[in-house]
C-alpha positions, 0 to 999 in steps of 0.5 A, a space after each residue: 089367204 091360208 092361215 095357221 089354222 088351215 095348215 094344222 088341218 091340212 096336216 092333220 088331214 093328211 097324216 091322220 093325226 089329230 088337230 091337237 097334235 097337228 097344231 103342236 107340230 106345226 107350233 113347234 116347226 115355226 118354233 125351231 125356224 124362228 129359234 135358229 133365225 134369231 141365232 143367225 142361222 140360215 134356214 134350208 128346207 129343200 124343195 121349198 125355200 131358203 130364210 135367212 137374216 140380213 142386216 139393214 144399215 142405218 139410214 137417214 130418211 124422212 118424215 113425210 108430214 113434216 120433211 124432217 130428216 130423221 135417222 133410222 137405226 140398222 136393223 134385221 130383217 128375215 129373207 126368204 128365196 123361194 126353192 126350185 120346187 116351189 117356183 115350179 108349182 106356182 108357175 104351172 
């Protein structure tokens, strides 16, 4: 598993920053991602992917200790669609 902490050294490996500017940056892209997300906005890094948000719709389900049915409210959920390059890489 990576983690956030592997990815601000990765960075700051390759680009010779060092780790406290590595972890502002990569702080900041989660940051401006998760904004935009919450704005409604589609996120598109080429090569890599694509976030999005959808709607879920209100549903009834049930509760599996007691098998009541209850009713769970719509919702929003963040989408993602792996980019061409991507695939590519995970596939070799």
């Amino acid at each position: 598993m990576i983690t956030k902490s592997n990815i601000v050294e990765a960075v700051a490996a390759k680009t010779g920053l060092k780790k406290k500017d590595s972890e502002a940056a990569v702080n900041e892209t989660i940051a401006a991602i998760a904004a935009a997300l919450a704005n409604g906005e589609k996120v598109q890094i080429t090569g890599f992917g694509a976030f999005e948000v959808k709607e879920r719709a209100a549903r009834t389900g049930r509760n599996p200790q007691s098998g009541e049915n209850i009713e769970i409210p719509a919702s929003k959920r963040v989408s993602f669609s792996a980019g061409k390059n991507l695939k590519e890489s995970v596939n070799k």
